[in-house]
N, C-alpha and C positions, 0 to 999 in steps of 0.2 A: 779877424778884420779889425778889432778896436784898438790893437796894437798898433796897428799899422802905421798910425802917427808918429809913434816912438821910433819906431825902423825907421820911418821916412826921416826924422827928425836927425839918427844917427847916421845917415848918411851924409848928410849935410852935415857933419861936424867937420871935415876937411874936405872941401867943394872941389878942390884941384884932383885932389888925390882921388875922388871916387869920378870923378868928369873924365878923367884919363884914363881909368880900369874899365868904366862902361863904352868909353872910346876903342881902346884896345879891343873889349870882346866885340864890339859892333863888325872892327876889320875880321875879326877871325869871320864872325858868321854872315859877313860880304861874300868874303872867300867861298865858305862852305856851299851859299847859296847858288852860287857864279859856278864851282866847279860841280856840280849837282846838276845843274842845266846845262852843261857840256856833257855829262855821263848822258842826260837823258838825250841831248840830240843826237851823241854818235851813236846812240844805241835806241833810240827813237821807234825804228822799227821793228822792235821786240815787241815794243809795249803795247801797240795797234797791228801786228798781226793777226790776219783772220785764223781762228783757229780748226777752219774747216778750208785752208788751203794748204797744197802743198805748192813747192817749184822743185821744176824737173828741168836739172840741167847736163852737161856733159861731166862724165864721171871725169875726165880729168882734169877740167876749169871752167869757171863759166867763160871764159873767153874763147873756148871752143863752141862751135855755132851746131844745132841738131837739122835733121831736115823738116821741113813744117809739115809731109807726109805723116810723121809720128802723132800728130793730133787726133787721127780717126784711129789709133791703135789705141791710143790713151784712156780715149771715151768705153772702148771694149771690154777693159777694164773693172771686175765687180766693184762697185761701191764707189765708183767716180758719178760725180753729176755733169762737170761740165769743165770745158779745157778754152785757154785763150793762152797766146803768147807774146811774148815780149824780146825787142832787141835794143841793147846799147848803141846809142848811137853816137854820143859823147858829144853833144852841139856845143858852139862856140859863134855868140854871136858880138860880132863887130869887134872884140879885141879877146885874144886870150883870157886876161882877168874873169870876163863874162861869160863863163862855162857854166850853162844850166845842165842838168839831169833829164835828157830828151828819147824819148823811146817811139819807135811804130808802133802803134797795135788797131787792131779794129771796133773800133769807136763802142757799138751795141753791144759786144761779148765783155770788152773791157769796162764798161760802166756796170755789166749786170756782177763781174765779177770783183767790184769795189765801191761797193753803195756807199761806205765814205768819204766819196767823193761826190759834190751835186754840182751838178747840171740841167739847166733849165731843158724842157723836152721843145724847145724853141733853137735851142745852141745845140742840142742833139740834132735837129732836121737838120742845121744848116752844116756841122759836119758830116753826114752823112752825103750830102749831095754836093759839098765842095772838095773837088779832088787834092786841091794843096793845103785843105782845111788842117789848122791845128789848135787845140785846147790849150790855157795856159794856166798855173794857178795863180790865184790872186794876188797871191807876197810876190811873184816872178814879174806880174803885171805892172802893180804900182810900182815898184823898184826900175823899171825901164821906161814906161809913161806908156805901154800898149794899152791899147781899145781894141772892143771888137770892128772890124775892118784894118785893122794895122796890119803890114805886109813887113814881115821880118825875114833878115835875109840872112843864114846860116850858113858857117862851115863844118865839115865832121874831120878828125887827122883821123879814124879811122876808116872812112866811108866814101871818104874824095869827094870829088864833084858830082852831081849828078850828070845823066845824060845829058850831051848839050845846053848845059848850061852854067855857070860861073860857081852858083851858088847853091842853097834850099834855100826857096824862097815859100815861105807857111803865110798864110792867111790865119789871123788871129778872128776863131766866131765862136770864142767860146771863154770865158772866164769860170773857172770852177773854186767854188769856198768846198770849206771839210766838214763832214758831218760828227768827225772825231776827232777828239781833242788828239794831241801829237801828229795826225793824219799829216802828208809832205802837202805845202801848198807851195810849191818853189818849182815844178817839173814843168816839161813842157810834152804834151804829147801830140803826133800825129799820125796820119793812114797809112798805115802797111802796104795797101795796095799803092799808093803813089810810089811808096818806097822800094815796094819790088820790082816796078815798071820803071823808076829811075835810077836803082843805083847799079854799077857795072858789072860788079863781083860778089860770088855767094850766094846767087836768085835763086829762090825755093829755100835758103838757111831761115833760123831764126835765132833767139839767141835764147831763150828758154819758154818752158810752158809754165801757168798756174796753172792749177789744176782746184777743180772746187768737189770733198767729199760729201757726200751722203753725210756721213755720221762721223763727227771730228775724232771720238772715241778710237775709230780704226785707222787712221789716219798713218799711224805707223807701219800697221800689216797692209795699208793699200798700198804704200812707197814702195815698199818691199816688192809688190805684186807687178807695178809700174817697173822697177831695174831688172825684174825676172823678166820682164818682155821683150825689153831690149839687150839682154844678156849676150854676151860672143857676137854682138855687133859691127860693125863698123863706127857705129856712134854709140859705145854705151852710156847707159846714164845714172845719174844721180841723183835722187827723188829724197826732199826731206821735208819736213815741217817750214810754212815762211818765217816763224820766231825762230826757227833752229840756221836758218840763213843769214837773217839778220843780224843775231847773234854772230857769225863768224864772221859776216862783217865789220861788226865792231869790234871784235876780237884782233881783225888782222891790225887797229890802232894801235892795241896791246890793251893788258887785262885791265880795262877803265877804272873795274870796282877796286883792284888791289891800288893802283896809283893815286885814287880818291883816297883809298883808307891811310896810304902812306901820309901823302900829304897834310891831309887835318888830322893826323894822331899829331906830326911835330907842331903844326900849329897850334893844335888844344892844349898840348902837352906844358908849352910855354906861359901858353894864356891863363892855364889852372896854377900854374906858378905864378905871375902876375895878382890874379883873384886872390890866391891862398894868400901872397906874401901883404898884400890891403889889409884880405878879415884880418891878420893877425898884428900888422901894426893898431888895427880899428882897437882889438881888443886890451892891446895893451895899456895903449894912452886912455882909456876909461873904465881902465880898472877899481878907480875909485868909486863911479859912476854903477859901476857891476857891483860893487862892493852895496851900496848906499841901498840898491833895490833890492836886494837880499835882506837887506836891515828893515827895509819896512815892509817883508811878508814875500817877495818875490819868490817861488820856491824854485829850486833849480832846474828842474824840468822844463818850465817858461823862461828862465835864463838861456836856456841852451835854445829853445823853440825861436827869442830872439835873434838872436847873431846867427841862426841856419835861416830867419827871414830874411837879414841884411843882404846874406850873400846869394839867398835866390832872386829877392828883389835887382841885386845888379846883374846877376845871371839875365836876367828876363828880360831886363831894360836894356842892356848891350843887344841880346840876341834876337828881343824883338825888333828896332831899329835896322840891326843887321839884313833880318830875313826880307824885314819889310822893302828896305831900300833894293836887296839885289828881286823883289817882286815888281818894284818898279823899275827897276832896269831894263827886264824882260819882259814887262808887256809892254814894250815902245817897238821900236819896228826889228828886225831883223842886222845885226848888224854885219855880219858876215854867212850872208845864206849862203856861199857856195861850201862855207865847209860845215855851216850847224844849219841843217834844213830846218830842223825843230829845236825854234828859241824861245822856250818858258819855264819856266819854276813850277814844275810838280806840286801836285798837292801834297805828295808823300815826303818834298822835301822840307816842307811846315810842320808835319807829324814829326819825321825826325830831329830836325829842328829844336822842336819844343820838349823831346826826350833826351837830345844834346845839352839842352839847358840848363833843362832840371840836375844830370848829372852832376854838371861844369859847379851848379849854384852848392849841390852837396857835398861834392869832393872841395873845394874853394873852403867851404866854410865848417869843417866838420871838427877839424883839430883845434879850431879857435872856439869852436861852440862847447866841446870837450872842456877845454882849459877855462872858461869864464864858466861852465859850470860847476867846476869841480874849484873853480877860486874859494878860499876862507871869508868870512867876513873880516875878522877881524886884521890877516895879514894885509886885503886889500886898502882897508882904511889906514893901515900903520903908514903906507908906504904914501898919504898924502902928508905924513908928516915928517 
């Protein structure tokens, strides 16, 4: 650290030139940070799956519907605890644009089987006793200006109308926050039983189960036990882990992590070119300088230990600014919740981050730290003359 004056001081020797290299690396790790919080939302639901649920859906798509009979087979099932399901409904309220992520389910089963979602046991009475009742998450709330009592009136293009009537019309008496960090606060949910009593076509479908095991450990050999059940059915199904779901969900975007690696390798790639090509003007123009602190005791070892400071110092100054800035970006509001439910910078993309940096600062600076260590004294001083 008592060097650290002379690094700081050597950066400062051309203020443009090192202003514009820690500029450039700030954009790369904008980037990094930005596209790091798109991996984590479209694949959000890896990261907060319960690892003691399964979903059981139609072996040939989940847009094939099961019958909701299969619930009490399910639970029969050794080493299941407990079964709730769930159906797409695909709501749209007031203009296309405004497509939330809306499902039926029954209110008590669905909270016990997603405690990272809360709900006051006040908005639970009161959806269980209002028949058009429906939950919303908080991000979905403030983004439209719902209250509890707001009467939102929905369409489904898969679902049609309800029974005599234009629309879904839901009763908002519930606001729910996440008790986990990534957790969706953007969905809307509400009763099944309304839903079955009103919609025209499919009564008794559903559109999958969760399923809650015993012991997460078996969770594979239960799937397995769950599609032997329904095996040569009419409805066979497909039972898998909810990270193993999610997962193919985000997969069907396409492989997130390899498009992420692509990307910030040509970015980094440039930018380590940028960095390198700095240290090495840095070193050349104060060769004399290198020269001079060799003459009075400097041994090469702390020569070299210099210029590997210079360039992690810019490393870290670009990348911290960078991280920080896209950390403020995404703790502001959501800016396109209908396609990233989950808008925040991980903590593991700080970790990585700060193992990016360090790289960028070593590779940047290792053949200039090389060359001023292995400089002569005396050809350095020749050449001020």
């Amino acid at each position: 650290m008592k060097f650290l004056p002379i690094i700081w001081s050597n950066l400062k020797y051309k203020k443009l030139r090192t202003a514009l290299t820690v500029l450039s690396i700030l954009v790369a790790f904008l980037l990094f940070g930005m596209l790091y919080t798109i991996r984590e939302s479209l694949a959000g639901g890896v990261s907060v799956a319960g690892a003691d649920r399964l979903v059981v859906r139609h072996k040939v798509s989940i847009i094939q519907t099961l019958p909701q009979s299969y619930a009490q087979r399910i639970l029969t099932v050794p080493g299941v605890d407990s079964v709730t399901h769930q159906s797409w409904f695909g709501g749209i309220y007031q203009d296309p644009k405004n497509f939330i992520a809306t499902f039926p389910v029954e209110p008590e089963a669905f909270l016990k089987m997603y405690p990272e979602f809360v709900l006051s046991p006040e908005e639970l009475a009161a959806w269980q006793k209002t028949r058009t009742g429906a939950v919303v998450g908080k991000d979905s709330a403030a983004r439209f200006g719902w209250k509890v009592g707001s009467v939102v009136p929905f369409t489904s293009p898969i679902w049609g109308e309800p029974a005599n009537e234009s629309a879904w019309n839901f009763e908002i008496v519930g606001i729910f926050d996440a008790a986990k960090k990534g957790a969706d606060t953007t969905s809307l949910y509400f009763r099944y039983d309304f839903f079955e009593e009103a919609r025209q076509r499919n009564k008794g479908q559903v559109g999958w189960f969760v399923v809650k095991v015993k012991d997460p450990n078996q969770a594979a050999e239960i799937a397995k036990k769950i599609d032997e059940e329904f095996a040569n059915s009419a409805y066979e199904t497909k039972a898998e882990t909810e990270g193993a779901m999610a997962q193919g969900f985000a997969e069907q975007v396409g492989d997130i992590g390899t498009i992420l690696l692509g990307v910030l390798s040509t970015v980094f790639f440039t930018i380590l070119l940028v960095a390198g090509n700095t240290m090495h003007q840095a070193v050349k123009e104060r060769t004399v300088e290198l020269g001079v602190l060799k003459a009075v005791g400097f041994p090469n070892g702390l020569v070299l230990t210099l210029v590997l400071g210079e360039s992690m110092l810019i490393a870290l100054l670009g990348g911290g600014l960078g991280l920080g800035l896209a950390k403020v970006i995404t703790s502001g509001d959501n800016p396109v919740p209908n396609l990233l439910p989950f808008f925040y910078l991980p903590n593991a993309a700080l970790r990585d981050g700060a193992v990016v940096m360090t790289a960028l600062g070593l590779a940047a600076g290792v053949l200039p730290a090389l060359q001023a260590m292995r400089l002569r004294i005396a050809e350095s001083l020749r050449r001020n003359g």
